[in-house]
C-alpha positions, 0 to 999 in steps of 0.5 A: 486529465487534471494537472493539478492531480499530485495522487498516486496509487500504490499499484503499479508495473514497471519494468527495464532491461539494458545490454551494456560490456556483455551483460545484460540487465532485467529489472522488474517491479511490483507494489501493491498497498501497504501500510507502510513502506515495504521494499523486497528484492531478489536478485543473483547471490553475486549482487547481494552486496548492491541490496541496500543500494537498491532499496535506498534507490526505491525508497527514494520514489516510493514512500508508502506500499510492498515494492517487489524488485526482481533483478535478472543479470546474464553475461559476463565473466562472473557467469562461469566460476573458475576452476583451481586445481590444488597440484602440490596436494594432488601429488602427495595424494598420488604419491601417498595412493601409491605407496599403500598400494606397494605395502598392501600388494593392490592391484588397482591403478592409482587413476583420475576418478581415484584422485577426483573423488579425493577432498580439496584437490578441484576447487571452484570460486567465484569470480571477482565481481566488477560490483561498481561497474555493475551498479552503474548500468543496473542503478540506470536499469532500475531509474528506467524501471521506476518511471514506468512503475511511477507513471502507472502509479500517477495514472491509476491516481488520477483516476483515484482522484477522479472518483473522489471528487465525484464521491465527495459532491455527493456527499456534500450533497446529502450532508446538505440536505441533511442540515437543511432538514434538521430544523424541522426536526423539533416541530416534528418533536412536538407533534410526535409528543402530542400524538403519543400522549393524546393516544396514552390518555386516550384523549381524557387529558387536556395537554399542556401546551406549554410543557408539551413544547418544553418537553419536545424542546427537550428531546430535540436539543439531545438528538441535535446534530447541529456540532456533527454536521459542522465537524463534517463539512470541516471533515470534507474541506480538509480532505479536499485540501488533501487531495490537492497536496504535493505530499503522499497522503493516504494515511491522512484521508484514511484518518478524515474518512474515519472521523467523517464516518464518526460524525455520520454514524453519529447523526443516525444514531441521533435522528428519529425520522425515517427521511433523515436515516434513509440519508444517512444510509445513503451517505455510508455508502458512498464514504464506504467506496471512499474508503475501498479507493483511499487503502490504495492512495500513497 
């Protein structure tokens, strides 16, 4: 594996748990590719005073890709809600019960189940939540988590970056053989000029040597493609450079890739001959596997 490899893939796992004072903590991640940043965390009702905490956290190592964040919290207090029995009111409901009993002459008791089905009387709240204890060990839980999803992250990227370097010699490759048969393109001009015109005129016009090559030298001079090829190798170096680069990159070979596209599609639509389109067709190719593996790059 090379050293130098800073890239790092938008997929990745990662995952922690930590027991700390009887609670325990489950933190899981998932990202995927994404134009941009995307960070979604589901997590218990109680902590939801900790989500901006969280999303900072991860936005902190991630910079680019959908981050899913599931947090898991068991133990604790806060698990059991606590019970409060409003005793005053339940009194003057016991006592306002019996009294229309009397006046109405009822002979139901005035019991339990008729008090409990009465509003207000059993109510439940929440249990203050220790949130910055809480955050101290979930915040370590979630570093953890992290590590494991970046480590997976830089794996996958060297692979990435592994592919790319193959990829692009081939490319390079093609683009020279290219440049290398593009000089011959004006005789071939020439030669193709001659034969339509001798087979026109069936041979009965003597040909003009002279604007027969002006012409051929014409038509060459439009469909060189000299500027694209020069664009294109400055199209490949950049992404070179780019790959090398400590900062996340996706978005920058994505627009490279665009731009070399250009250029290629551009020498194919300029080259007449069979060889120089068999090349080009060939080059697509290979940037269009490019293309499928940069969606993936931070």
């Amino acid at each position: 594996m090379n050293g130098d490899c800073m890239m790092k893939s938008m997929t990745a796992y990662g995952r922690a748990e930590k027991t700390l004072e009887g609670r325990s903590y489950s933190v899981e991640m998932r990202s995927v590719n994404r134009r941009y940043c995307e960070i979604s965390v589901r997590m218990p009702s109680q902590l939801l005073p900790l989500e901006d905490r969280i999303k900072k956290l991860v936005a902190d190592s991630v910079s680019r890709g959908r981050v899913d964040v599931t947090v898991r919290l068991k133990g604790g207090s806060e698990a059991v809600p606590e019970m409060r029995v409003d005793f005053p009111l339940a009194e003057a409901y016991y006592k306002s019960l019996s009294e229309l009993k009397e006046t109405l002459n009822i002979k139901e008791e005035v019991g339990i189940q008729t008090l409990l089905g009465l509003e207000g009387i059993i109510t439940t709240a929440e249990r203050e939540v220790d949130l910055e204890g809480i955050w101290r060990a979930l915040s370590s839980c979630i570093d953890e988590a992290l590590k494991g999803m970046d480590a997976m992250r830089s794996s996958e990227g060297q692979a990435i970056w592994d592919d790319f370097r193959k990829r692009l010699q081939s490319v390079e490759e093609g683009l020279s053989r290219i440049k290398n048969l593009a000089p011959s393109v004006s005789s071939e001009y020439y030669s193709r000029l001659q034969e339509r015109i001798a087979l026109f005129t069936e041979g009965r016009v003597e040909l003009d040597p002279i604007r027969l090559a002006q012409e051929a030298a014409f038509l060459a001079d439009k469909s060189d493609i000299t500027e694209e090829i020069v664009r294109a190798e400055s199209h490949l170096k950049q992404f070179r450079t780019m790959m090398e680069t400590e900062e996340p990159a996706g978005r920058a070979l994505d627009f490279l890739l665009q731009e070399l596209n250009r250029e290629i599609n551009t020498i194919g639509s300029k080259g007449g001959d069979a060889q120089l389109s068999h090349m080009v067709v060939a080059l697509k190719s290979e940037l269009e596997k490019i293309r499928e593996q940069v969606q993936n790059v931070e």
